[in-house]
C-alpha positions as CSV (number, residue, x, y, z in Angstrom):
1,X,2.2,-24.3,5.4
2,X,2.5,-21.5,3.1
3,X,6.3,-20.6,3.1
4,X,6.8,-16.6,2.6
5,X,9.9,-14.5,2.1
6,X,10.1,-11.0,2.5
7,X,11.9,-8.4,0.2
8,X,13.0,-5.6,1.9
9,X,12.9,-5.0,5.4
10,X,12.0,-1.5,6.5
11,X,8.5,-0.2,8.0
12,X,6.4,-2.6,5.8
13,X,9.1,-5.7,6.1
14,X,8.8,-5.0,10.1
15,X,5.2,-5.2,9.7
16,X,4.9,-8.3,7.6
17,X,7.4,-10.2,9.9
18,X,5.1,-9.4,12.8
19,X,1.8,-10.5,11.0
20,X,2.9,-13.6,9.8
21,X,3.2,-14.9,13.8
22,X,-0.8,-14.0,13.1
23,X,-1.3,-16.4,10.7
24,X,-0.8,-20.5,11.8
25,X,-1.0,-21.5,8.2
26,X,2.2,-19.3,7.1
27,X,5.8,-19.9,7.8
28,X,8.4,-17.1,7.2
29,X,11.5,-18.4,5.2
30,X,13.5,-15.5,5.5
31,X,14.4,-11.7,5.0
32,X,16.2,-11.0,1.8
33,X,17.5,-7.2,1.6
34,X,20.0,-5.4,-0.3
35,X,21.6,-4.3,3.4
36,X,24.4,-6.7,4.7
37,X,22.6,-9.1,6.7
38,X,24.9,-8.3,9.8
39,X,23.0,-4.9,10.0
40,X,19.4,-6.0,9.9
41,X,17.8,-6.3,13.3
42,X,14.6,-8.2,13.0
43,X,12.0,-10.0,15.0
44,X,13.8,-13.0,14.7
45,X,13.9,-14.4,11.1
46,X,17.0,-15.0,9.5
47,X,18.2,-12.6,6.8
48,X,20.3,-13.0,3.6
49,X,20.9,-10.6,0.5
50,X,18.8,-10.1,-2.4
51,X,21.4,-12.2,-5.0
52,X,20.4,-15.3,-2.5
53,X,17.0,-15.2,-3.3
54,X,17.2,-16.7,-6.4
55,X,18.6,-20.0,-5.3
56,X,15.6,-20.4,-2.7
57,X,13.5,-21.2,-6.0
58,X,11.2,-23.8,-5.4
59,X,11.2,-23.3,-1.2
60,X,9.0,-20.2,-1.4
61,X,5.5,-20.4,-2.0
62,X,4.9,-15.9,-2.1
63,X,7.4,-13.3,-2.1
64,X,5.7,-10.1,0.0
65,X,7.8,-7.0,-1.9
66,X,8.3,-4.3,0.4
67,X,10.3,-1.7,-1.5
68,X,9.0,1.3,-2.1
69,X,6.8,1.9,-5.4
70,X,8.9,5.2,-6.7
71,X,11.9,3.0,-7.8
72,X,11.9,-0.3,-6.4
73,X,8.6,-2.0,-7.5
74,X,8.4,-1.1,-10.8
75,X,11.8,-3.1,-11.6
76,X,11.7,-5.6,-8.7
77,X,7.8,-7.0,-9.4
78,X,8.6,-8.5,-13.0
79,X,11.7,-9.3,-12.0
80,X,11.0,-11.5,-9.3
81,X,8.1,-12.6,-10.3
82,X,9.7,-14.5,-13.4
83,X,11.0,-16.6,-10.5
84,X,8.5,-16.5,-7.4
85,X,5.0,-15.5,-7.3
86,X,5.1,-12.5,-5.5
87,X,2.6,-9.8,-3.6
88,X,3.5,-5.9,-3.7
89,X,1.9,-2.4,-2.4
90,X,2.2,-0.5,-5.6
91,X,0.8,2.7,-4.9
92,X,1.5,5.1,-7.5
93,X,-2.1,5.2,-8.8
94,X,-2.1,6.9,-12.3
95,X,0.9,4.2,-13.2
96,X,-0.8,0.9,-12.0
97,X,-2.4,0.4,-15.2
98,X,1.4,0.0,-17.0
99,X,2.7,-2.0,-13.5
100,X,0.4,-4.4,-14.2
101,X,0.8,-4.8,-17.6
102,X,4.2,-5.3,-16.9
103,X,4.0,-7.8,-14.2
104,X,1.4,-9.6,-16.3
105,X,3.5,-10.5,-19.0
106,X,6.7,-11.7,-16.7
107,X,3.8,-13.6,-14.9
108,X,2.1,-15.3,-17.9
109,X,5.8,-15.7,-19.0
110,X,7.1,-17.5,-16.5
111,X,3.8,-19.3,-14.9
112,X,3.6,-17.3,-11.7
113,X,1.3,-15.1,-10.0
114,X,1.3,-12.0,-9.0
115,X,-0.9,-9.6,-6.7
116,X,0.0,-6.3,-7.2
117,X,-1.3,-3.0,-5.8
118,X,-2.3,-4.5,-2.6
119,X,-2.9,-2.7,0.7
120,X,-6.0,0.1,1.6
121,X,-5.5,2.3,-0.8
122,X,-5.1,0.7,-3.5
123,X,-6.5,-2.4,-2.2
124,X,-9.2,-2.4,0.7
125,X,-10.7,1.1,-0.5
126,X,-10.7,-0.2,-4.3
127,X,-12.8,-2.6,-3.2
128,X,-15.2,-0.3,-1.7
129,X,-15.2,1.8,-4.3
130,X,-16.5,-1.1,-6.5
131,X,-19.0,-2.6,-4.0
132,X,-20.6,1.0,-3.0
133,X,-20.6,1.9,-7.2
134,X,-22.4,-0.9,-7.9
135,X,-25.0,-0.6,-5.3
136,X,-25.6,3.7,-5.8
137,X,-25.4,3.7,-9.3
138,X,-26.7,7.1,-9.5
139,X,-24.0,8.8,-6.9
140,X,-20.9,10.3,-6.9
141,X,-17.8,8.6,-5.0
142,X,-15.8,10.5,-3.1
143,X,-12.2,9.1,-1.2
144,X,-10.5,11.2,2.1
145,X,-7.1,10.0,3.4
146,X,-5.7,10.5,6.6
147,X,-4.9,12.4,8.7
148,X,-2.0,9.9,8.2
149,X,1.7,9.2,7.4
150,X,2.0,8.5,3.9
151,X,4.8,5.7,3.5
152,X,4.7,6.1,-0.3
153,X,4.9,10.1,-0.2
154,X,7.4,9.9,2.4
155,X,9.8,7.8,0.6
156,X,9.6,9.4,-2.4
157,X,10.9,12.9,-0.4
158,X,13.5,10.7,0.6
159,X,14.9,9.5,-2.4
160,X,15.5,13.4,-3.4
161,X,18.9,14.3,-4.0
162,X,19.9,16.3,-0.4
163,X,17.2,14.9,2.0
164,X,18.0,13.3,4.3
165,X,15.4,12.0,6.1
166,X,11.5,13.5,5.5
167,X,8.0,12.5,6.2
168,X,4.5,13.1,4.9
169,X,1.2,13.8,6.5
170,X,-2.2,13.6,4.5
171,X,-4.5,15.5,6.0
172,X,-8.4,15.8,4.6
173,X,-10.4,18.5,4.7
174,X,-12.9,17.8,6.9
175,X,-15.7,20.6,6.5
176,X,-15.9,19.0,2.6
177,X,-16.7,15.8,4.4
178,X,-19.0,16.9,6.6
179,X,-20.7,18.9,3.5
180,X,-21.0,15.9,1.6
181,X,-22.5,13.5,4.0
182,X,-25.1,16.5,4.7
183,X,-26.0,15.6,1.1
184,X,-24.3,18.5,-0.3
185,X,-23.3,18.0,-4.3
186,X,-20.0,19.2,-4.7
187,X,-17.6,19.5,-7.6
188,X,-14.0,18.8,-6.5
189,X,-10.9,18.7,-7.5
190,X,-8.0,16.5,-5.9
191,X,-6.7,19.6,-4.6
192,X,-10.0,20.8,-3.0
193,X,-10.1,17.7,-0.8
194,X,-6.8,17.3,0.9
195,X,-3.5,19.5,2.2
196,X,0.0,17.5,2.3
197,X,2.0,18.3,5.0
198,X,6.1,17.4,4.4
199,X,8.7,17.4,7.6
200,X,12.1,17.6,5.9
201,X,15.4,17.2,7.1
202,X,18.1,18.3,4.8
203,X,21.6,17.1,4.4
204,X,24.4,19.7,4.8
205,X,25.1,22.3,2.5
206,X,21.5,21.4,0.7
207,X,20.0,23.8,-1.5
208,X,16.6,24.5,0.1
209,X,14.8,26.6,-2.1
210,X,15.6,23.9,-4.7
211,X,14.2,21.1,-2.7
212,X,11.3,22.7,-1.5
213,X,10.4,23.4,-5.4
214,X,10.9,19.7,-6.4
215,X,8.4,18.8,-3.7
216,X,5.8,21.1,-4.7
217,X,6.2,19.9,-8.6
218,X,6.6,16.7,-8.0
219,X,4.2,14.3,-10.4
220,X,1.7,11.7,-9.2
221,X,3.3,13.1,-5.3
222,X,2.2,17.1,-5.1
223,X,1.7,18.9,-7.7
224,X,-2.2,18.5,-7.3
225,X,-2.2,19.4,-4.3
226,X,-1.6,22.7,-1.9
227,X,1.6,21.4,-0.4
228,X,3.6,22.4,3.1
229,X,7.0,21.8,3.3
230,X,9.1,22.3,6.7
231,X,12.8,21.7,6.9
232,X,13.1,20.7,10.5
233,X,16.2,19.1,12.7
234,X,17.1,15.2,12.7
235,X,16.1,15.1,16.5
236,X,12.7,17.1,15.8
237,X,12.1,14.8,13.1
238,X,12.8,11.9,15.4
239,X,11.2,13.4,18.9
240,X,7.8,14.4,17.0
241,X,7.1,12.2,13.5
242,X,8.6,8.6,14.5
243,X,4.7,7.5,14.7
244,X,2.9,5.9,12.1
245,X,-0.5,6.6,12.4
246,X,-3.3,6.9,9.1
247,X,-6.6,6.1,7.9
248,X,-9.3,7.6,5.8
249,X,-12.6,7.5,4.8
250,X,-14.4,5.7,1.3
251,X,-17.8,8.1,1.1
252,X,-20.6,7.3,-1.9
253,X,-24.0,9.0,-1.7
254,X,-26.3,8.5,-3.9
255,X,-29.9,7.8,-4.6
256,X,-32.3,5.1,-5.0
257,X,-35.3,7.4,-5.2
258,X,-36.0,10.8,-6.2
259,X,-36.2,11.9,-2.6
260,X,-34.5,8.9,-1.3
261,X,-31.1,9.9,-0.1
262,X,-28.4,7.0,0.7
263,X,-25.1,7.0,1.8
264,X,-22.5,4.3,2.2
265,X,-19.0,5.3,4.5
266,X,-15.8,3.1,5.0
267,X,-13.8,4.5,7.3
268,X,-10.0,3.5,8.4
269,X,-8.6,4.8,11.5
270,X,-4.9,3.0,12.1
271,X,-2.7,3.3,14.9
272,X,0.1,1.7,12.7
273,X,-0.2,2.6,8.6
274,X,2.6,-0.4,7.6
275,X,1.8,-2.5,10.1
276,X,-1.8,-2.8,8.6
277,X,-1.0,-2.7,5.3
278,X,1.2,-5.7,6.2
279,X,-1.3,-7.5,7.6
280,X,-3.5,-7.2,4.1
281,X,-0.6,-7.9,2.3
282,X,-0.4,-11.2,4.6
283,X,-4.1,-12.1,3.9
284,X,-3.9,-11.3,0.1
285,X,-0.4,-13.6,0.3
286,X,-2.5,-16.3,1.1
287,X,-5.2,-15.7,-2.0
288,X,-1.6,-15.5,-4.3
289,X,-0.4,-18.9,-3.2
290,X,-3.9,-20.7,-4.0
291,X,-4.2,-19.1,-6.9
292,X,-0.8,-21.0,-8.0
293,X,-1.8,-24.1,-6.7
294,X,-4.8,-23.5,-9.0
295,X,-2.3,-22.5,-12.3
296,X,-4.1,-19.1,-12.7
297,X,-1.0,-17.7,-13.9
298,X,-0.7,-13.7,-14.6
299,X,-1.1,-10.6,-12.4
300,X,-4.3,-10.2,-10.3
301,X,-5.8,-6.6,-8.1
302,X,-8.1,-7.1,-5.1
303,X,-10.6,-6.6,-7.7
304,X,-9.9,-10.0,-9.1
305,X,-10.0,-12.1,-6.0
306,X,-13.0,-13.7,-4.0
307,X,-12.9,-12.8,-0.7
308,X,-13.2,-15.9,0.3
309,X,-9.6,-16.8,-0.9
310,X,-8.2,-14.3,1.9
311,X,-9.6,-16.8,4.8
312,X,-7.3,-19.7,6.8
313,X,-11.3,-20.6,7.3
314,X,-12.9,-23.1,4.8
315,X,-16.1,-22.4,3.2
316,X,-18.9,-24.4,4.5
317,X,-17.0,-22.4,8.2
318,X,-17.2,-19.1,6.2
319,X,-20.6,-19.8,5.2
320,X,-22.2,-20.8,8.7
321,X,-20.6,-17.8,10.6
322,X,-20.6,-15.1,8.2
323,X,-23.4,-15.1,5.8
């Protein structure tokens, strides 16, 4: 049995709870969050505070990370990883470079692993990204998200001084799509390609021009992008935006002829955004702790793993029903 902990229990640490009763080979040791335990309802595991964890050293194979990547992951990942190997969603693309190299050296450090950056985007659409690349050399790549709740987006609104509460749709621009699948050649910009949508509720006495200008700026968030922003009530907010739905599409077209058009589409369509990425953070869990078993200390991406490391299934199974 592969014994797990979870870090952080909101949307993701919901989701990863409810995955692991997916997977036979994985037992959940416990919820460690930075709430007092007497608050945090869960699906049945027990729950202690984050200054516990360390003394569970040596009783927990992988420790899934479900903080947010704004503020938590970037201090949290080396941190625990000099103790536990550990699996994150870091999602703040233009900074994964530095995470890595970050959790890299606490991992080579203190003979751990860690698999950072995992999830669907990064994570599932990296991978396809790679695989459709390699096959259309000659092509362009082009990646659509939503339309979706972004919990990364959303969080960071939330962590700005007089929100209280806010959410964050992604939504594509799908006449580009269609244009590109039509074989179109198109020069885009990251703007071009999608709108963000934010749902704010303020706190009282909030300055809204203010907040609605840090959105818009915001780095790595929204400044690329043509941005929305609607302050709304706590029980609109609640009523109309409690679901989590995403998904999105991984689009290469290419050539392997000079008349010989090809195009390769990954699409996502998810009725749950954490509760998926849980569940890849789950498989990917699985890959960390066999990659300790086999001493490859230092941080790994989905880019470094065989699939074949995700599967419960052995690989003469794997081999006989899959190939």
């Amino acid at each position: 049995m592969i014994k797990i902990a979870i870090v952080g229990y909101g949307n993701l640490g919901r989701g990863v709870e409810r995955a692991l009763k997916q997977n036979a080979d994985m037992e959940l040791v416990g919820v460690f969050s930075r709430r007092d335990p007497a608050t945090v309802q869960t699906d049945g595991a027990s729950v202690y505070t984050l200054d516990e964890l360390e003394a569970q050293k040596g009783k927990i194979d992988v420790c899934i990370l479900c903080g947010g990547s704004a503020t938590d992951l970037p201090v949290q990942t080396p941190a625990i990883t000099k103790n536990f190997n550990t699996i994150d969603s870091f999602d703040t693309h233009a900074k994964i470079p530095e995470h890595f190299a970050n959790v890299d050296q606490a991992a080579k450090e203190s003979q751990t692993v860690s698999v950072i950056s995992t999830g669907w985007d990064p994570g599932l659409f990296s991978l396809n990204r790679l695989y459709a690349q390699s096959i259309l050399p000659e092509g362009e790549t082009y990646t659509f998200w939503g339309k979706g709740v972004s919990q990364g987006h959303s969080d960071a609104l939330r962590r700005i001084k007089g929100v209280a509460d806010a959410i964050q749709y992604t939504i594509p621009k799908s006449e580009v799509i269609e244009k590109l699948k039509a074989g179109e050649k198109l020069e885009l910009t990251t703007r071009d390609k999608h709108l963000r949508e934010c749902f704010v509720v303020l706190e009282a006495d909030a300055d809204e021009a203010a907040i609605k200008e840090e959105i818009v700026t915001m780095p790595n968030y929204f400044d690329e992008y043509d941005t929305i922003v609607h302050f709304i009530s706590a029980a609109e907010l609640k009523r109309d935006h409690r679901a989590m739905p995403h998904g999105g599409t991984v689009l290469r077209t290419g050539k392997t002829h000079e008349n010989t058009k090809q195009v390769i589409e990954y699409n996502l369509q998810l009725e749950s955004n954490p509760e998926f990425t849980a569940s890849v953070l789950v498989a990917y869990a699985r890959a960390c702790a066999r990659l300790a078993a086999e001493k490859q200390y230092g941080a790994f991406t989905v880019l470094d793993i065989a699939p074949k490391y995700l599967s419960p299934v052995d690989d003469a199974t794997l081999r006989k029903e899959l190939l």
